[in-house]
N, C-alpha and C positions, 0 to 999 in steps of 0.2 A: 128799629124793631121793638115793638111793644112782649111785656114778659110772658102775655097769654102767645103768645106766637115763641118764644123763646122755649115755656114747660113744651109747646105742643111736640116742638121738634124734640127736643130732648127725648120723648116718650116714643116718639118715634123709630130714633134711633136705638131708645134700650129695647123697642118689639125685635130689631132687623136682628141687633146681639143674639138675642134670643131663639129666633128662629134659626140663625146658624149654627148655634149652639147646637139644638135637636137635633140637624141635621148631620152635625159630625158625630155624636151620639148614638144616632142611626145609623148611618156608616162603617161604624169603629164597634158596634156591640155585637158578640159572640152569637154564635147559631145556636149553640149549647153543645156543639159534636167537636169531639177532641181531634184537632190538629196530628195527621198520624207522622211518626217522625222518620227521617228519611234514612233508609239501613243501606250502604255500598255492599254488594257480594266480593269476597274475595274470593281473588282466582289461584287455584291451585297451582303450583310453581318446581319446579326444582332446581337446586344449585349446584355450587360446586365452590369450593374455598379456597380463594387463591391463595397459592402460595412459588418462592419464587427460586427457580432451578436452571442447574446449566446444561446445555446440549447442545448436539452436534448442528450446526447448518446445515442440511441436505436439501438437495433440490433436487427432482425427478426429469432427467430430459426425456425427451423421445428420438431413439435409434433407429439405426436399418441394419438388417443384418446380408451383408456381401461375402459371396464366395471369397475364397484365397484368392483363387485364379478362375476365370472366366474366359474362354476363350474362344471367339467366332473366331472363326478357320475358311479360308475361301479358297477358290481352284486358282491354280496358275496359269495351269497352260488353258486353251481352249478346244473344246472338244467333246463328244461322247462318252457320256460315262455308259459304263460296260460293267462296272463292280459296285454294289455296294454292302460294305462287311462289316457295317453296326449300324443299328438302328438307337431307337429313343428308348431310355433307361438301361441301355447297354454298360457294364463298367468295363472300361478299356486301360490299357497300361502305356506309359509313354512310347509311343515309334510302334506300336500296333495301327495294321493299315483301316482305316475309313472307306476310301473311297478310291477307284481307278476310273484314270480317263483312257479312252482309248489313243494307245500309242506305237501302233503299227509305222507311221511315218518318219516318228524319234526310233523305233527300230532297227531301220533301215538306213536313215543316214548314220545311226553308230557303227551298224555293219559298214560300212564304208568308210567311216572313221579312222575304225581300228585296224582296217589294211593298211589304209593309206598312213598311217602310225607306225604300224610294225614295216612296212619299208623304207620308210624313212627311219627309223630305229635302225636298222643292218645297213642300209648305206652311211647312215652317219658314225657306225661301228667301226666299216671298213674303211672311209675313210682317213678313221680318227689314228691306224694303223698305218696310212699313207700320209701320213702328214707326221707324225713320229720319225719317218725313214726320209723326211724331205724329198719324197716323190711327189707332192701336189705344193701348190701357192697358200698361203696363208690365205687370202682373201678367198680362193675357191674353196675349202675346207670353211672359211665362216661361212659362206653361204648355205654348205649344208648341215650345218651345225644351225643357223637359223629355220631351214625347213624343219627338220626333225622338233624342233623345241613346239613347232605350228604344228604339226601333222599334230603331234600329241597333246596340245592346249584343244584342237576341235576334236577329239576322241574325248575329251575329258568334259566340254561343252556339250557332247551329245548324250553321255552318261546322265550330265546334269536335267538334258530336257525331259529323259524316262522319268527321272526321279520326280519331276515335277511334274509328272502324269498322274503321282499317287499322292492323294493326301491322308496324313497319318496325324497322328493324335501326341501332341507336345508334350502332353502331360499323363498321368493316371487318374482317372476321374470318373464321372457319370456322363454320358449322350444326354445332356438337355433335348438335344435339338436336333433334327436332322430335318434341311432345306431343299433338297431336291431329291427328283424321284431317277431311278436306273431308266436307260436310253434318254435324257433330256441333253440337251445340250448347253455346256457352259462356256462363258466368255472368261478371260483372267478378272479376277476380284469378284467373283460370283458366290457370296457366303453360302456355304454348304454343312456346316456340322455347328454347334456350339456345342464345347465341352467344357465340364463345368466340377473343377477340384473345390468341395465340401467339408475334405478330411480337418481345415481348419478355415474356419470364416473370421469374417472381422467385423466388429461392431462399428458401423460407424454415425457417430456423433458430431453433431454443430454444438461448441461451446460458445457461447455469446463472449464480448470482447469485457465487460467486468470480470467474468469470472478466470479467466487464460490463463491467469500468474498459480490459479489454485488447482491445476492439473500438469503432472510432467511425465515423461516415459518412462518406464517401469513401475509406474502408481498402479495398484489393484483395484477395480474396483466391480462391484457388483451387477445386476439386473435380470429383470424379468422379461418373459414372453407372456404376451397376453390369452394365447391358445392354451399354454402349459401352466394353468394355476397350480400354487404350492411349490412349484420347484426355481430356484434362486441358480444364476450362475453367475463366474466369476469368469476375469480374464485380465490380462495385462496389456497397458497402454505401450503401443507401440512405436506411434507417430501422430505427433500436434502440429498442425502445420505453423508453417514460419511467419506464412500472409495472411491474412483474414480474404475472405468470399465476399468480392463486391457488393452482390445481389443482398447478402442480410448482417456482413459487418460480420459474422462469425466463424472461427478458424475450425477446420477438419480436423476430429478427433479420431486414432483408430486403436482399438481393441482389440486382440487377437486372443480367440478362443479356442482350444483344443475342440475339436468335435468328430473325434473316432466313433460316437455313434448316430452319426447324423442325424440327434435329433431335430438340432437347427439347421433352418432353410434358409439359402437365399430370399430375400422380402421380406423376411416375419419384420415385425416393430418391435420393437425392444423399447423399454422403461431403465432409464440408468440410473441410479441411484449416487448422485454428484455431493461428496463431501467438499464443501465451500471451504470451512472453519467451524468453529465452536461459538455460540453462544454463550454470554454471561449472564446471571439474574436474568431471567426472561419470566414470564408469564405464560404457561400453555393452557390454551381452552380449547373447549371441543367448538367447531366448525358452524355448529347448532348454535352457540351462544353470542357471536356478529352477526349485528344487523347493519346492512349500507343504509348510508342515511344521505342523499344531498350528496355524494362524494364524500362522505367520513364515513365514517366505523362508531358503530357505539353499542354499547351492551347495557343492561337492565341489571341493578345492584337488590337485592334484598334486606331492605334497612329498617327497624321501628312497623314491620307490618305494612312496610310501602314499597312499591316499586321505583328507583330512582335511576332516570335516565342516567350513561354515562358515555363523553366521549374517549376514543379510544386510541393508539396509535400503533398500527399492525409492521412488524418488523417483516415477518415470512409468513407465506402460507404452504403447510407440508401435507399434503394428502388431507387428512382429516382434522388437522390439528393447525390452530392460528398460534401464532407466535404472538405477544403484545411487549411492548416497549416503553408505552409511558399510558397513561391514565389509572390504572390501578395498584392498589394497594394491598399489603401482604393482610390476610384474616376477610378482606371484603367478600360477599356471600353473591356471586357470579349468578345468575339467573339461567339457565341453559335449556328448560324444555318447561313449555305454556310462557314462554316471553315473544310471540309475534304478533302479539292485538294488543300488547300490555301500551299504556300509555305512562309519561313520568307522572307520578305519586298514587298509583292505583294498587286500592288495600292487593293483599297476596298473603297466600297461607301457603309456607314451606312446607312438602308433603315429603320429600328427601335430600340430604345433603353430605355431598362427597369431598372429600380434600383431594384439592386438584394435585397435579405432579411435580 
């Protein structure tokens, strides 16, 4: 390679330098308009300050509220009713008659009972007279010492079948229910009345099998009726049962509540208010302030003008109030209302803050 071919390329190569040069220069040189800079909006927030206290475990089950006594009533004998002496919302007294069936046929084999009894009664009198004095056999004198005991066992059989011409009322209660109408005809086991003792009902409750050992008889406890806001009742635990309920693994709890003024109904639902135990150092936040995430729990901390995610671990949930048991810290500034868009580290301007309980 001769040097005049040697300068040419050289010259060449410092043109190419050079037009790249301009090129990134052009590139890289301002418009002369200022770059405008980038502002985040902070969102308004409010918190609450943890801090960390003891209380009760309570958990809210759902009741049913049961008569004392309930009782379908059905006919014995079979036959024509001829009477009926209460109807629906009737209040009857125990052994006050309900209902009669027609028992002209039980009347008449009694009348015939009660002859054939009362002469067997005087023959077994008089011979009980002649057998005293050794004028008759022992064996003929049992004989009629055996009728007379029969004569008077079907007098006392036919008494029983009038009696079970009428049905009457077991208890003192209110006529829920009356099932048949006057001239129908009933067969034996034909339900006809439900009467239904109110004067004291019972709550009763499925306690799941964790909680069993934390409830026993004669414990108090509280609850509500969802028709009757504002007013609280109480009652005493009567009976836990022994076995748990196949069907959901939980044993029958029963409650027994005075209720002289009926305000509670057979059916209402009831809210129990179930003291477990006591919590220690716990964390209470309002309901507002967990968000689900993925199957965890995490709440929004207000830290430096940032939002900072946080995960959480929820012990209970009580009505409106979450229990937390590990992730926060005593003084941390809990995020509770404008934290469901919030993202972690998004600016936030505290607009109010509460110390929590």
């Amino acid at each position: 390679m001769t040097r005049s071919n040697t300068v040419r390329m050289g010259l060449v190569a410092a043109m190419a330098a050079s037009l790249l040069l301009i090129i990134l220069m052009a590139l890289l040189k301002p418009n002369g308009k200022p770059v405008p800079e980038s502002h985040e909006t902070a969102l308004p927030v409010t918190v609450i300050q943890v801090t960390l206290t003891n209380m009760a475990d309570l958990v809210y089950l759902p009741a049913v509220v049961e008569a004392h006594v309930d009782a379908l009533l059905a006919a014995e004998k079979a036959g024509r009713i001829v009477e009926l002496a209460a109807d629906r919302g009737d209040h009857v007294q125990a052994g006050q008659l309900l209902m009669r069936i027609d028992d002209r046929i039980w009347q008449a084999n009694l009348s015939q009972a009660t002859i054939a009894a009362e002469n067997a009664r005087r023959n077994h009198e008089r011979f009980q007279v002649l057998q005293k004095s050794g004028a008759v056999a022992e064996s003929e004198y049992d004989n009629i010492e055996k009728a007379y005991i029969q004569a008077d066992a079907l007098a006392t059989e036919a008494r029983i079948n009038i009696e079970q011409c009428r049905v009457v009322s077991p208890i003192g209660g209110i006529v829920n229910n009356r099932l048949v109408e006057a001239g129908e005809y009933v067969q034996p086991g034909t339900p006809v009345f439900q009467v239904v003792d109110a004067a004291t009902v019972r709550i009763v409750i499925q306690i799941p099998e964790r909680d069993i050992f934390a409830v026993h008889a004669g414990d108090r406890m509280s609850f509500t009726i969802q028709p009757l806001p504002g007013q609280r009742f109480e009652g005493t635990v009567t009976f836990v049962a022994t076995q748990a309920d196949p069907r959901n693994n939980a044993f029958r709890t029963e409650i027994t509540v005075n209720n002289d003024g009926g305000i509670l109904r057979p059916g209402m639902i009831a809210q129990i208010e179930f003291h477990r135990g006591n919590f220690q150092d716990m964390v209470a936040l309002p309901m507002s302030a967990v968000l689900p995430s993925k199957g965890d729990h995490i709440v929004f901390l207000a830290k430096d003008g940032r939002a900072i995610r946080r995960k959480i671990q929820l012990e209970s949930l009580a009505r409106k109030q979450a229990l937390v048991s590990r992730g926060l810290e005593t003084g941390d500034l809990v995020i509770v209302e404008g934290n469901r868009n919030l993202r972690d580290g998004q600016r936030v301007e505290i607009q109010e803050a509460e110390r929590g309980e």
